[in-house]
N, C-alpha and C positions, 0 to 999 in steps of 0.2 A: 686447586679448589679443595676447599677443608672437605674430609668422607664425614658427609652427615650422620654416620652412625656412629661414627665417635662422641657427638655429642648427646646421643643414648644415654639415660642410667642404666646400668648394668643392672637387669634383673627388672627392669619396668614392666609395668602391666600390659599388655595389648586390650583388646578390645572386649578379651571374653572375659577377662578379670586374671587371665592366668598368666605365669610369669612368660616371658620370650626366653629370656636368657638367664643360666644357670636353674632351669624347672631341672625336676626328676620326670618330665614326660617327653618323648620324642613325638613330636607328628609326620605322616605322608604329606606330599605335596595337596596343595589348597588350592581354592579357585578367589580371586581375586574380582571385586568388582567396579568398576570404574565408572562411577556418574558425572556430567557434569548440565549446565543450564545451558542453552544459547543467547545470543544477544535478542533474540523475540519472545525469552519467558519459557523458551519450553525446554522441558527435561528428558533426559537421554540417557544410557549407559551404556558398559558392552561389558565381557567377562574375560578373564583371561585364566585358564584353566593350567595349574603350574603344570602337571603332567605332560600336557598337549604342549606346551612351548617346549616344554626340557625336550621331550621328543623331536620337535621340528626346528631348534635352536632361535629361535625369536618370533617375535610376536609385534609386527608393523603397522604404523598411525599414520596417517594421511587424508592427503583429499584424493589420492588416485582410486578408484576401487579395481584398478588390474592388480596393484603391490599392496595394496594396504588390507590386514585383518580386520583392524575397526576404520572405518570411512566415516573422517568426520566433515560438514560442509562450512563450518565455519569462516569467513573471510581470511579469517586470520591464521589458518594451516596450511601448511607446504602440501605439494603434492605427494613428496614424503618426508615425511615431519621427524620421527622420529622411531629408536627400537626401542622394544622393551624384552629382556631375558629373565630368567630366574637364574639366581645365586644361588639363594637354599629357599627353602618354604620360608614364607612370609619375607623373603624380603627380594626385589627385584631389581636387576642394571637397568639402566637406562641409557641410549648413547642419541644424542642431537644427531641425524642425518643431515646439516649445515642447512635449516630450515630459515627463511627469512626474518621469522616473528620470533624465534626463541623456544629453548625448553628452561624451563626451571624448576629447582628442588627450593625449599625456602629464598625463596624470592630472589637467589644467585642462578644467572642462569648459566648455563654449563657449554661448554667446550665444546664444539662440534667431534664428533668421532670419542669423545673420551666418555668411559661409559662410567656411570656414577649411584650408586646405592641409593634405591628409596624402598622408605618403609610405610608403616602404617599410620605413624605420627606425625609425617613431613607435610608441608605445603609442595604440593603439586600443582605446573600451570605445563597447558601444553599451549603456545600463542598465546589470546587473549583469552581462553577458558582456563578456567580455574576447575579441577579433578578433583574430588571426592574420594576418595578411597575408604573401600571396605575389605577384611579380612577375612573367609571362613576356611579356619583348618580343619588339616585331612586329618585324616582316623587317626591313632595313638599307633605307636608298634613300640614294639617291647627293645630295647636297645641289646644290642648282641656284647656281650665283652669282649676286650681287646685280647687279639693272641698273646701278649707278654702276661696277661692276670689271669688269661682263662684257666680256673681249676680242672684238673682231672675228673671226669666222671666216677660219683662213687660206685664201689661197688655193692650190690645188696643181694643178699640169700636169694638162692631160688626161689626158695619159699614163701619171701616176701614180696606182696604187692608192690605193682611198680607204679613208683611216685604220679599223685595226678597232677596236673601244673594249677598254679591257682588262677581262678577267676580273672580276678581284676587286671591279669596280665593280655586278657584276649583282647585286641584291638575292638574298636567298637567301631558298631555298624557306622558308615556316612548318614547324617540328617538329610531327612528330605529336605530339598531345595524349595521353599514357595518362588511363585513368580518376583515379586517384589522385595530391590536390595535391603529393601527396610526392614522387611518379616525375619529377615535374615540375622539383623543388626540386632532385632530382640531381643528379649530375656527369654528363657528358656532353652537358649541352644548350645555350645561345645559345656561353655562351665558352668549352666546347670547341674545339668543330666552327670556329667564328672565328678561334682559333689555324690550328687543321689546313689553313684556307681559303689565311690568308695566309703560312703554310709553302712551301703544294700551287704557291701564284703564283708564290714567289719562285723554287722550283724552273724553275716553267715559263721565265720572265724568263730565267732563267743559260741555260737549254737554249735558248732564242732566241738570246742572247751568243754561245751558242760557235757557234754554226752562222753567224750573219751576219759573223763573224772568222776563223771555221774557211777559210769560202769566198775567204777572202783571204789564206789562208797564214798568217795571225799567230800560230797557235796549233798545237802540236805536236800528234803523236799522244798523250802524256801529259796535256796539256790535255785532249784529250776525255774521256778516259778517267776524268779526274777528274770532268769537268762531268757524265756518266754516271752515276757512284755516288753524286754529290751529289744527280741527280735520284731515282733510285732509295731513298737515304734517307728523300728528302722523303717519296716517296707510300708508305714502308712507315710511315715515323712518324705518316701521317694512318689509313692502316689502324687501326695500333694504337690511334690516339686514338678511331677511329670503333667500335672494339670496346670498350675501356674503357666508352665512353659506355653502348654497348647492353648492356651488364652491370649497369650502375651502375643505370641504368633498368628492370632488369629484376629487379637487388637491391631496389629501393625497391617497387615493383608488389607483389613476393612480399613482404615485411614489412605493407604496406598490407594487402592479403588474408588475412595471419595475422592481422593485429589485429583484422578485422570475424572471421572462425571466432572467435577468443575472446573477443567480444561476443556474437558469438550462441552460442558455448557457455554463458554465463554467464548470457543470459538464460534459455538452455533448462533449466541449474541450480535457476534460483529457481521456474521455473515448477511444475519438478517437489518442488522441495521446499514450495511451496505447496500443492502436490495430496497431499504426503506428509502432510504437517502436518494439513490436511482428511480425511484417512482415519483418521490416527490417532485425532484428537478424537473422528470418528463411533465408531472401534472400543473405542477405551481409554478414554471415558468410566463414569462409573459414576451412578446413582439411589443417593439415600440418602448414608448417610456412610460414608467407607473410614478403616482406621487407616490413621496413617502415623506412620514415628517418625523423631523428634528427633534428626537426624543430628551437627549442630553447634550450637554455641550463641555467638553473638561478639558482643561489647561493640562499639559503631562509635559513642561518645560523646555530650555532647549528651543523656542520658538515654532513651538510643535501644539495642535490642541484636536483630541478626539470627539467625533462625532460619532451618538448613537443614532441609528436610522432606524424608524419603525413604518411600516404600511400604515396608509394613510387610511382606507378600507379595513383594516382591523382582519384580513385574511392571510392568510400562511403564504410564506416566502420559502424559495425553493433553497434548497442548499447550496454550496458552490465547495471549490475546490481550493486548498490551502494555497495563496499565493497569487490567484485571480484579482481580480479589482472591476468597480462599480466605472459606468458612463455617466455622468453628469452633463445636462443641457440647461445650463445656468441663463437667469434671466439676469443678465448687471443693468444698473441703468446707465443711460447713455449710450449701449450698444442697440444696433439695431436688429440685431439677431442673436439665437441664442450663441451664447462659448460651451464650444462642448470642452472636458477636460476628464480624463480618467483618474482616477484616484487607485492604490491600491487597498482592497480589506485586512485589517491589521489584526484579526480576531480571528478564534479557532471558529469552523465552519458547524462545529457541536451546540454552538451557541446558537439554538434558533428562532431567539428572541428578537434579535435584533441584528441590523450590520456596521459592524464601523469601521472608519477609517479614519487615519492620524493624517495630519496636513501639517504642516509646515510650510509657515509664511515667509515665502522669498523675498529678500530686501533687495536692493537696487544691487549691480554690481558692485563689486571693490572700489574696484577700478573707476567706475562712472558713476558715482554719488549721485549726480544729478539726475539721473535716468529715475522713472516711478518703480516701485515695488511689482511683484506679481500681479496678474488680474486677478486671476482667480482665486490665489490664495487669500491674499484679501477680503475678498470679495468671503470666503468661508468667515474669516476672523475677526473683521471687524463688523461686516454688515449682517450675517447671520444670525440668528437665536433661536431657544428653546421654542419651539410649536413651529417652526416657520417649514413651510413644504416647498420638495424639490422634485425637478425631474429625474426618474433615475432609468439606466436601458440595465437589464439583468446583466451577473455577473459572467464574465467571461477573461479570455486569457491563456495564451496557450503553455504560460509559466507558471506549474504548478508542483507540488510534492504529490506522487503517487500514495495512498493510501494503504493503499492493499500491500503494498511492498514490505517489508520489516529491513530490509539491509541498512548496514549504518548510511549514515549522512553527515555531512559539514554544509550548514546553514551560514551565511556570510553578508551582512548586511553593513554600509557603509555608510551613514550621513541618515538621512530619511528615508534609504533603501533599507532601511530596517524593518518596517513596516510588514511587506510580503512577507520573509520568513519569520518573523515574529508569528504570524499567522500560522507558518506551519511547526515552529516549536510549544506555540499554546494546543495545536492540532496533537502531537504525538505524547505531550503530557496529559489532555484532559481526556485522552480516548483508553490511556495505559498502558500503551506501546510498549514495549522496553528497548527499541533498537540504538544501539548507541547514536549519537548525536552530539558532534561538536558543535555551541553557535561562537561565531564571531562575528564582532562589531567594533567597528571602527571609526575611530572620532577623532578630534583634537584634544579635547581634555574635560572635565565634570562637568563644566557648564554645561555640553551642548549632549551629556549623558541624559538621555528619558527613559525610562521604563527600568529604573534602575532598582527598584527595590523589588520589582514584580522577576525581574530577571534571576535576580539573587535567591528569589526563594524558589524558583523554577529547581536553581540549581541542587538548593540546599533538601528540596522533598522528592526529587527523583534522581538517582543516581546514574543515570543512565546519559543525565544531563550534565556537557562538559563545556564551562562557562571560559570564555577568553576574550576580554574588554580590551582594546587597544587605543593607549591614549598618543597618537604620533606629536602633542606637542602639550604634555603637565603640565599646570600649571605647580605652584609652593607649595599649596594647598593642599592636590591631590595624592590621597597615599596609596604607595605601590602595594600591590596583593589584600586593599581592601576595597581600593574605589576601582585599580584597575590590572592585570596581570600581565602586559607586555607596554612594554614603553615604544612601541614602534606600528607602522602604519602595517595593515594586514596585508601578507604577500607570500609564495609559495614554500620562501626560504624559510618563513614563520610554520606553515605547514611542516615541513620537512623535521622541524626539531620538537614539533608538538602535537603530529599525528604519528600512529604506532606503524602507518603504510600510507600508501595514496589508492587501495581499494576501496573508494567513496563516491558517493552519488553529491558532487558541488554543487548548492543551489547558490547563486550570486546575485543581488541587488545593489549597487552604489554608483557614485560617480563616473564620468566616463573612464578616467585616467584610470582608474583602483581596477574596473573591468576587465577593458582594454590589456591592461596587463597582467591582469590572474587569468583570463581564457587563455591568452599566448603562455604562460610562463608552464601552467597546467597541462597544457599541450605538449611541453616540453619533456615534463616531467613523468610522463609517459601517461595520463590519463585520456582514457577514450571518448571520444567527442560526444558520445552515446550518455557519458556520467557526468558532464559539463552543462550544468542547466544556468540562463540567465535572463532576467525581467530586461525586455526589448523597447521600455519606451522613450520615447520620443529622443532628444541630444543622452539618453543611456544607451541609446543603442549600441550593440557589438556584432559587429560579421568577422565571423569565421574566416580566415586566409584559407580558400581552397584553390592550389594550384592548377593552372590551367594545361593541358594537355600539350604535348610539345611541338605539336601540329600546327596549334590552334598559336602560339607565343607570337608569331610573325607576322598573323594574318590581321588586317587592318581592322580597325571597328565599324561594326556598318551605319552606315549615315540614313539618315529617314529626316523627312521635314513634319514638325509636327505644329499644327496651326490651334492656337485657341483661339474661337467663334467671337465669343462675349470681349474679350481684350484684342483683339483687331490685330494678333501680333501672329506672324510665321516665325518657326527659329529651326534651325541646323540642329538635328540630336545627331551627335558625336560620339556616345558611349561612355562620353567620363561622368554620369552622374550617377546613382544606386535607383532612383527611383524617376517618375515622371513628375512628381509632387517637388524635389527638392532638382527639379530642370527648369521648374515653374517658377521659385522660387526664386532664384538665381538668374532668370528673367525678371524680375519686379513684377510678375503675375499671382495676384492675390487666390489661396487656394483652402478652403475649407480643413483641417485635422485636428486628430486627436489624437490616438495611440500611435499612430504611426509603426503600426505593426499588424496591420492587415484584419480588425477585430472589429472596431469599434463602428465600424462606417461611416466617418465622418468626410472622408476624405471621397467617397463616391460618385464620379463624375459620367453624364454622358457622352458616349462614344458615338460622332454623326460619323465617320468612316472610318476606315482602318483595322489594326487590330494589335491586342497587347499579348505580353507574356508575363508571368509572374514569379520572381526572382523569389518570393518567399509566398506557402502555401496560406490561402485569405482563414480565417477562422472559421466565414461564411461566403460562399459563394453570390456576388451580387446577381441581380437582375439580368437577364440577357439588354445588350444596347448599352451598360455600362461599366464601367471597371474601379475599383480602390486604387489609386494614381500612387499611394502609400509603400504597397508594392507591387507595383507593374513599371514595367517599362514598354518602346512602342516595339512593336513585332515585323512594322510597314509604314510609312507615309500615315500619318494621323491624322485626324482632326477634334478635338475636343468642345465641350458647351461650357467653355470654361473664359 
């Protein structure tokens, strides 16, 4: 690795305006201060006081706080990151303790164990933060001569006074410290006050001249006279520089303490619109279904078209949570009851104006041309319009992005599972989050791209926004790193060369296969199940492979007879099915759903004997006497009103 101090000018300025190398001044060791931002906006520093390290020979970064000096929490720092020593004043080693995420000096990063000069002009990153550095040097000291030049002491008459040393050679006092690195950074501090010093001397010097000349007559009365105002400039010039400074220092303080008031105003902001948000939902929620109508209706391509919802009643709707989605109780004609159908909300939850959600019109299969299109979707696309009112049951859903969190996230959306985290990357841009955030989205190729210009400026107005379109099959047309940045279908291995770790909170929405195989492969790659979120509806569903106990491997599945009332039918439950709905099913036993994730209650059936279990927790506890068939299974001999 090149020593970045060779790429130095010899003789550059540091920070106070004074030379580093080849000065006529020596200084004592400094205290160094180190700031940097986190990935949630807020700012931090620590100090490193050369003395105190020379003394204890290093000075330790990490996330541990048994070993580490500064404890930083960032995701992205070892538990010990890295040392840092003094060399000489103003400039420090640095050695990598073979940290995961990296140490680097201008954007090379360094060696483990090899320790490497930085100064005050280099780029420093310790992981993913980027360090700041500030410089204040120690007091001046007067440089000693080297024994091969040192002269002999003269000798001088008893008689003669013994030489007094000059002024400007007394080290000068340490500046006060203010709290704030900035006040520091000012004007007014080492090479101010160092000018004004060797002004204040030279003054003194000439006032010495004219009086040991004076007393010999060499020098007129208009000589003194001069040598007087000349001194009298000097010490109003060092006045003035010595008020300059404490303005300047006290400019920087007062900006410093504005900036933390509107930090903590802005946390006091969220807090409170946190608490607003929580009271509205309590109070503006509703049981049952509410109209609402069909505010807008807009095409956004790709066979996809957003609807705006507004209450129909013209009263305030409650919020919901990034990633939830709406119950629909659709009237189609020619059905004889309503089709329930969830939808997910495709819009940040800040927005509380209105709700909407993106649909996408299912065509027949591939495979089976002759088969009809969707119901429902249809039913939104062709037969709906502006003004037309629908059933809706309030938002819910137990897949959502946490708020209050700031840690990063990878947002992952595949086909028209794009929808829920779209909601929560418009959520963490229009609130001002800063926490890092990868989104990906996965498609085939431009066509069936929507929301493609809205994505791009996501990208292009918060930085914090990391955009990666995956086109698994281009068309001619489509250009690489403008319409899309990986030519392949989205999967861990993708992760692995395009995330800086896998310390991430995964929110997933797509197809089953894309799912299916990012929970497992995730899994693998050592992510905790706990950071693994994903949208459970209906053929999207994913379970978890949790092994079963080695007790439990041999022992047979327990058999139960489960009778439905209304369909005239007994059947053998044997264990091989996830639910009591897809037992029913698998029977030619016709059975009400919707989510198929324990939320919606569509699936709600009465229990005349027996009793169930529930393989995944209901969003809402039904009624006593019935159970969600969606996720239960039977517990005993059953019978159902089904």
């Amino acid at each position: 690795m090149t020593d970045v101090q060779d790429n130095k000018t010899e003789g550059s300025a540091d920070k106070n305006g004074e030379s580093k190398a080849g000065g006529d001044k020596a200084h004592g060791p400094g205290v160094w201060t180190l700031s940097y931002e986190t990935s949630t906006g807020q700012s931090h520093s620590f100090e490193i006081d050369e003395s105190a390290v020379a003394d204890k020979g290093g000075f330790a970064v990490g996330r541990n706080p048994k070993s580490s000096d500064a404890v930083l929490t960032d995701f992205s720092i070892s538990r010990d990151h890295c040392m840092l020593s003094v060399k000489e004043p103003g400039t420090l080693l640095v050695k990598d303790l073979g940290s995961s995420n990296g140490t680097f000096i201008n954007e090379a990063r360094l060696n483990p164990d090899e320790a490497s000069e930085l100064g005050v002009g280099d780029q420093f990153e310790i992981g993913n933060l980027a360090i700041n550095l500030a410089y204040e040097q120690g007091p001046e000291i007067a440089a000693a001569p080297g024994p091969a030049t040192q002269p002999e002491p003269a000798k001088t008459p008893e008689s003669a006074p013994a030489p007094v040393p000059p002024k400007a050679a007394e080290p000068a006092p340490p500046a006060p410290t203010p709290a704030p690195a900035a006040a520091r950074n000012a004007g007014g501090g080492i090479g101010t006050s160092w000018i004004g010093r060797v002004m204040f001397g030279g003054a003194i010097v000439v006032g010495v001249f004219a009086v040991v000349f004076g007393q010999t007559g060499e020098l007129s009365t208009s000589g003194y006279q001069l040598i007087g105002a000349t001194i009298i400039a000097a010490v109003l010039l060092q006045a003035t520089m010595m008020t300059w400074g404490s303005m300047s220092r006290a400019s920087a303080e007062r900006a410093f303490y504005d900036q933390q008031v509107a930090l903590l105003r802005n946390a006091v902001n969220t807090s409170s619109a946190h608490m607003r948000a929580e009271r509205d939902r309590a109070v503006l929620t509703w049981n049952g279904v509410r109209k609402y109508r069909i505010d807008r209706k807009i095409p956004e391509g790709g066979g996809i078209c957003s609807f705006y919802l507004k209450p129909h009643d013209g009263k305030g709707q409650p919020p919901f949570e990034p990633g939830q989605y709406l119950t629909f109780q659709l009237k189609i004609p020619g059905k004889d009851k309503p089709v329930i159908r969830c939808y997910s909300l495709s819009d940040s939850p800040l927005q509380r104006d209105y709700y909407r959600v993106s649909i996408k019109k299912v065509p027949p299969p591939r495979d089976r041309p002759d088969l009809p299109p969707g119901l429902s979707s249809s039913f939104f696309h062709d037969q709906l319009e502006e003004g037309d009112i629908l059933d809706v049951k309030a938002p819910s859903g137990k897949f959502f992005m946490d708020q209050t969190k700031h840690t990063p996230v990878v947002l992952i959306g595949g086909g028209v599972g794009l929808t829920p985290v779209l909601s929560m990357v418009n959520s963490i841009t229009l609130s001002g989050s800063k926490r890092e955030t990868h989104f990906f989205y996965g498609l085939r190729n431009k066509k069936e791209h929507v929301m493609k210009e809205h994505l791009e400026q996501l990208a292009r107005d918060h930085e914090n926004i990391h955009l990666h379109i995956c086109y698994s099959n281009p068309e001619e047309g489509d250009v690489p790193g403008e319409d899309y940045q990986h030519a392949e279908r989205v999967s861990v291995d993708l992760f692995k060369r395009a995330l800086p770790s896998n310390n991430y909170d995964f929110y997933i929405c797509g197809p089953p296969p894309m799912m299916e195989s990012l929970v497992k492969d995730l899994g693998e790659w050592g992510v905790p199940d706990a950071n693994v979120h994903f949208e459970a509806f209906g053929p999207a569903s994913v379970k978890k492979a949790k092994p079963k106990p080695a007790a439990d491997a041999a022992a047979p599945a327990e058999s139960f007879e489960v009778e439905f009332a209304k369909s005239g039918k007994k059947v053998a439950w044997d264990g091989s099915f996830d639910s009591i709905l897809e037992f029913a099913e698998a029977n030619d036993i016709a059975m009400d759903s919707g989510c198929r994730a324990g939320n919606c209650g569509t699936c709600i059936t009465a229990v005349r004997s027996g009793d169930v279990k529930y393989v995944e927790e209901p969003g809402a506890q039904p009624e006593a006497g019935s159970c969600l068939t969606c996720v239960s299974v039977p517990k005993s001999n059953l019978t159902l009103e089904a």
